[in-house]
MARMI-739711 format. One record per residue (C-alpha): residue number from 1; residue in three letters; chain; x, y, z. Coordinates in steps of 0.1 Angstrom, whole numbers, plus 5000, padded with zeros to 4 digits. Example, Ala and Ser with C-alpha at 12.3 -4.5 7.8 and 13.67 -1.06 7.14 Angstrom:
R  num  residuo  cadena    xx    yy    zz
R    1      ALA       A  5123  4955  5078
R    2      SER       A  5137  4989  5071
//
This chain:
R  num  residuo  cadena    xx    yy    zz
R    1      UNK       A  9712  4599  1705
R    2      UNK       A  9684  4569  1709
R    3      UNK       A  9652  4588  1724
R    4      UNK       A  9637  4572  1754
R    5      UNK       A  9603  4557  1744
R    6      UNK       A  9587  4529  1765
R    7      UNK       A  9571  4504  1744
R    8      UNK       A  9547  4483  1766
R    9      UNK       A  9519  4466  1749
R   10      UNK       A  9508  4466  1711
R   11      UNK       A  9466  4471  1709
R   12      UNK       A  9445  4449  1688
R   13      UNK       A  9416  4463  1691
R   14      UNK       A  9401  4454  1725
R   15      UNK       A  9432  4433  1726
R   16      UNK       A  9468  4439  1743
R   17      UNK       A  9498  4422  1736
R   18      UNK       A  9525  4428  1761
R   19      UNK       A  9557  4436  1742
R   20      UNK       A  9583  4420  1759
R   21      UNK       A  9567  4389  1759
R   22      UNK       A  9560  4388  1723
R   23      UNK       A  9596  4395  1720
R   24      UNK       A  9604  4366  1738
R   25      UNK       A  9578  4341  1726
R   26      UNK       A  9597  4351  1686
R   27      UNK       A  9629  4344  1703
R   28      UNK       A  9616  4306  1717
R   29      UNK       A  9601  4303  1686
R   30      UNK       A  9629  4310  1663
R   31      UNK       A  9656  4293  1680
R   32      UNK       A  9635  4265  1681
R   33      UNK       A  9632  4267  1643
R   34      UNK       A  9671  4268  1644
R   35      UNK       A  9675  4243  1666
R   36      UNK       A  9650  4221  1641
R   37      UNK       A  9673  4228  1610
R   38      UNK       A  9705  4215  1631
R   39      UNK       A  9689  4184  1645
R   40      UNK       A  9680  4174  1607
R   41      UNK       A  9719  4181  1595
R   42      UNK       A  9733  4162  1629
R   43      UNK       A  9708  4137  1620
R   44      UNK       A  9691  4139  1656
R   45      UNK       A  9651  4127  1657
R   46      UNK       A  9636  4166  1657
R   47      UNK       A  9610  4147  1682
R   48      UNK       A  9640  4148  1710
R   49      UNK       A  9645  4185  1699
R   50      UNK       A  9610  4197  1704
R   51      UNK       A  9609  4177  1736
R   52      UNK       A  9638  4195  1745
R   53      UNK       A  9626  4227  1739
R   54      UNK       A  9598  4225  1762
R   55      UNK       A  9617  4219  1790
R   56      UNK       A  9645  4242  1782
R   57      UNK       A  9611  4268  1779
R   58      UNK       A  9594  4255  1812
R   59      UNK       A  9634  4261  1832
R   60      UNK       A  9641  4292  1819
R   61      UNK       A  9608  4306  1831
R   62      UNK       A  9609  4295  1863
R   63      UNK       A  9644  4297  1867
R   64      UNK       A  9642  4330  1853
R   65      UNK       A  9611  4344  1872
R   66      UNK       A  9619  4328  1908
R   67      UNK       A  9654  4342  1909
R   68      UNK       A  9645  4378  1903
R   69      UNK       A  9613  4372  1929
R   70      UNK       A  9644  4363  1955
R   71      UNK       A  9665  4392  1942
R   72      UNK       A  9631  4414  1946
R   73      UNK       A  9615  4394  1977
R   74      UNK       A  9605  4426  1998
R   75      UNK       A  9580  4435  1971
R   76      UNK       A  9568  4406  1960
R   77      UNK       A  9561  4396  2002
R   78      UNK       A  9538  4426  1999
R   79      UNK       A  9523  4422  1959
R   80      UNK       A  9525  4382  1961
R   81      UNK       A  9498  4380  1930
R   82      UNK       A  9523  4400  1910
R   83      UNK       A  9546  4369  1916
R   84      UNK       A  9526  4354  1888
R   85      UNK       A  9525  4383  1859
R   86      UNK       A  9552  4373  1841
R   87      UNK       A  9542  4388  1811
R   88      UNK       A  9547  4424  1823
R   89      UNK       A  9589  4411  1821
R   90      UNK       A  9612  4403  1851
R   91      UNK       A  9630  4377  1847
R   92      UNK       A  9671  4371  1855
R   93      UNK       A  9686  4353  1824
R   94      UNK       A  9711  4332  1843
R   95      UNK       A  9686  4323  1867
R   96      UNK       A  9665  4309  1839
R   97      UNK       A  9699  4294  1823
R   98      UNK       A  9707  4274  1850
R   99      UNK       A  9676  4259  1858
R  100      UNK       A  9669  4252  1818
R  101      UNK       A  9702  4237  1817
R  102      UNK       A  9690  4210  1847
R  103      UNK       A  9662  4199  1830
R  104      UNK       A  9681  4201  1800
R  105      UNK       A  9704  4178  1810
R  106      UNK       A  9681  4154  1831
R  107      UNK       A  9663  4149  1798
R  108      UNK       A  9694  4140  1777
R  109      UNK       A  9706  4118  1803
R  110      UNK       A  9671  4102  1803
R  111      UNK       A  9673  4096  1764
R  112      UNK       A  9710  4089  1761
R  113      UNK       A  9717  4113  1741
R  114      UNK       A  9751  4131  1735
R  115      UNK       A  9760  4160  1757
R  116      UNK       A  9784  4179  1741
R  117      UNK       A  9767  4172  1704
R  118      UNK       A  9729  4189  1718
R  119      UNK       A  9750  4213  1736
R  120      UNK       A  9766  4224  1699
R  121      UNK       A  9731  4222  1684
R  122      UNK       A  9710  4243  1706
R  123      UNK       A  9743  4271  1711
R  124      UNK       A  9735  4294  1679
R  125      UNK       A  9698  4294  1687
R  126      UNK       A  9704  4308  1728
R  127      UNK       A  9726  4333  1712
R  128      UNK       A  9697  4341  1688
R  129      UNK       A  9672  4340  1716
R  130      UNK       A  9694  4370  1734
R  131      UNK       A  9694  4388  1705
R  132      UNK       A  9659  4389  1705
R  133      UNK       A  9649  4389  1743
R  134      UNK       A  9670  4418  1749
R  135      UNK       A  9655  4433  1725
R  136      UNK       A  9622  4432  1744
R  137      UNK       A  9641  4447  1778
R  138      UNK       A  9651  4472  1753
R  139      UNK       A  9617  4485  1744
R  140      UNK       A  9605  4487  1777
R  141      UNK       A  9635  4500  1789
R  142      UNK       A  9636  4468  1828
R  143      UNK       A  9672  4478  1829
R  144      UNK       A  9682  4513  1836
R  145      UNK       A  9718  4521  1827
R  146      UNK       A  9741  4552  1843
R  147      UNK       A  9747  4582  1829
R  148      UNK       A  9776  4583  1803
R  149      UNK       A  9803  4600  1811
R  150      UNK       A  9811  4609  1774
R  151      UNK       A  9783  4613  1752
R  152      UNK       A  9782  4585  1722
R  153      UNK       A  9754  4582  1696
R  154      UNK       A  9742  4553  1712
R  155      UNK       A  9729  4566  1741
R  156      UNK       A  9696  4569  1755
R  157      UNK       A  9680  4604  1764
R  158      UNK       A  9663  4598  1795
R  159      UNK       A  9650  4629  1809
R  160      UNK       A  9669  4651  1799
R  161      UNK       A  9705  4628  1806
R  162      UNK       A  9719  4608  1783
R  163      UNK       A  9727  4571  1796
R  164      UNK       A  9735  4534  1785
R  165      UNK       A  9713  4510  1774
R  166      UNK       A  9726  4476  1786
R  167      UNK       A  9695  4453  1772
R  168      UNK       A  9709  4467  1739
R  169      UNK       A  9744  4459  1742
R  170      UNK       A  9738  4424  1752
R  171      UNK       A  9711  4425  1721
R  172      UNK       A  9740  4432  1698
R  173      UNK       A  9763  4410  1712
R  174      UNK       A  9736  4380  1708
R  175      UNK       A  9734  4387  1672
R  176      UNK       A  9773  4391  1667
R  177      UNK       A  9777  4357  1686
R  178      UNK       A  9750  4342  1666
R  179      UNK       A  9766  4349  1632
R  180      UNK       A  9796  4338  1645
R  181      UNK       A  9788  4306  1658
R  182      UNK       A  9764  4300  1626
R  183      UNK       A  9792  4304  1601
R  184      UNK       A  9816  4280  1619
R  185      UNK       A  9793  4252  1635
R  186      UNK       A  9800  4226  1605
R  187      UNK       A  9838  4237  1610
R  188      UNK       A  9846  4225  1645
R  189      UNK       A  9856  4190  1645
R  190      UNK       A  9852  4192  1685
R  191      UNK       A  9820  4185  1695
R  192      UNK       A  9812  4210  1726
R  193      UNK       A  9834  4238  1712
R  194      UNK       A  9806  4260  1701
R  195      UNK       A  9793  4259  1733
R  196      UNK       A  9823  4268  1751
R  197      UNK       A  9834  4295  1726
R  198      UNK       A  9794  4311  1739
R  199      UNK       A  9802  4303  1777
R  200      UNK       A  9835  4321  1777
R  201      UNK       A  9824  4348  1755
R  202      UNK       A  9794  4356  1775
R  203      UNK       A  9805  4353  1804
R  204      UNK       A  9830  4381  1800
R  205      UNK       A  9810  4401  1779
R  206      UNK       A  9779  4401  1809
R  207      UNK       A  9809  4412  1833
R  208      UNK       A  9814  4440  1818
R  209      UNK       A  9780  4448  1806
R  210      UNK       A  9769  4447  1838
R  211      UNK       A  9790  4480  1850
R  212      UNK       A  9770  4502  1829
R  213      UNK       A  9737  4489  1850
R  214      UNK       A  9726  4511  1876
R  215      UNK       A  9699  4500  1901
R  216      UNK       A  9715  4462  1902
R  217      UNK       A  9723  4454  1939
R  218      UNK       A  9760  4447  1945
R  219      UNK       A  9780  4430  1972
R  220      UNK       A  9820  4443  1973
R  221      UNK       A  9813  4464  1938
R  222      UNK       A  9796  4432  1916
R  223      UNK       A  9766  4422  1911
R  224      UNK       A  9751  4392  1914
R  225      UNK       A  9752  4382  1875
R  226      UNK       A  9788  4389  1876
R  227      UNK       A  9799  4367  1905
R  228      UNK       A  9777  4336  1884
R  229      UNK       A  9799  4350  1852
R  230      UNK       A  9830  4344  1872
R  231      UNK       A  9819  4308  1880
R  232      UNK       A  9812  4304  1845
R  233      UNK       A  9843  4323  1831
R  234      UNK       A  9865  4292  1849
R  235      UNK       A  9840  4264  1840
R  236      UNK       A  9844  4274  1800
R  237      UNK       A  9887  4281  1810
R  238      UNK       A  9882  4246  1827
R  239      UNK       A  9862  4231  1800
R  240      UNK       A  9888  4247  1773
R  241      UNK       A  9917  4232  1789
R  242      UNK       A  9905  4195  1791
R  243      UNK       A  9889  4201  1751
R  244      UNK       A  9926  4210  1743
R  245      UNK       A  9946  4182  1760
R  246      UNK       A  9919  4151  1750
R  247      UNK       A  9925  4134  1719
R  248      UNK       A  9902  4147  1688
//
């Protein structure tokens, strides 16, 4: 059994670093370097990448941050400065993916640049970038999970009951994915299929992640992130299907 120890901020001195934004600063930071390496084999200017990366930085922040101040509106009506400390976490991932994706693909369009080859390129660094995020909702524990019904080494000791972590399972499953998608991205002849082998695999894996959360909000039994996994479930099905019947 994982004890339950909050891990907020590292002190320097007269100095405090808040850890899950470290955590996620590493994981911009290293998928960018990812990203760097691919855009050199693919033979992409690494300009365009690091272009790219600020705006895929600058969505998923206020993506992220503006969707969980909807989901949380009540409070942040009555703390509005708090609207602005981003630092101490709260943040929805899809909210963030969605919006990065925009400017994401605004910018490509801009630049003419290939779609489904940038998609492929910048894939194994967002499941890297999980990996490590998660990680950082992990240590300061954003995301309570319910209490297990059989105990497993895994879980978390909160107080005395022992319940699931769900910032850890999706931290594991960005690493899995990552390796994954790493070993076989010069293998795929298609471009876009390592981007639809992370849409369809998230997706479902999210679903079901998102039954061992407990203070999410749900309308008839889902919540919210699993309704936009359901969307995304039959975009990747839809994208799948016309990857399969097009010509290589």
């Amino acid at each position: 059994m994982i004890p339950y120890k909050v891990f907020e901020t590292i002190s320097l001195g007269p100095i405090k670093i808040q850890v899950w934004g470290l955590m996620v600063a590493l994981a911009f930071l290293f998928a960018l370097f990812l990203g760097m390496i691919e855009a050199k084999r693919k033979k992409i200017k690494q300009d365009h990448i690091l272009n790219l990366a600020f705006y895929l930085l600058l969505g998923g922040i206020l993506g992220g941050r503006l969707s969980f101040v909807l989901v949380h509106f009540d409070f942040y009506l009555k703390n509005f400065w708090e609207i602005f400390k981003i630092w101490k976490g709260g943040m929805i991932f899809y909210g963030g993916g969605i919006l990065a994706f925009l400017f994401g693909l605004l910018y490509i369009k801009k630049h003419h640049l290939k779609f489904w080859q940038i998609a492929d390129l910048v894939t194994p660094s967002l499941a890297f970038g999980i990996f490590f995020g998660r990680i950082g909702c992990f240590l300061i524990h954003d995301h309570l999970g319910k209490i297990m019904k059989h105990l497993m080494f895994f879980g978390i000791n909160y107080f005395g009951e022992t319940r699931h972590e769900p910032a850890l399972y999706e931290s594991v499953f960005g690493l899995l994915t990552f390796f994954v998608l790493w070993a076989i991205r010069k293998k795929t002849k298609k471009e876009g299929m390592l981007f639809i082998i992370f849409l369809l695999s998230y997706s479902v894996v999210r679903f079901f992640i998102d039954y061992f959360r407990e203070l999410d909000s749900r309308l008839l039994g889902l919540t919210g992130s699993q309704y936009v996994s359901l969307v995304l479930l039959f975009i990747a099905i839809y994208f799948l299907w016309r990857s399969k019947s097009s010509p290589s």
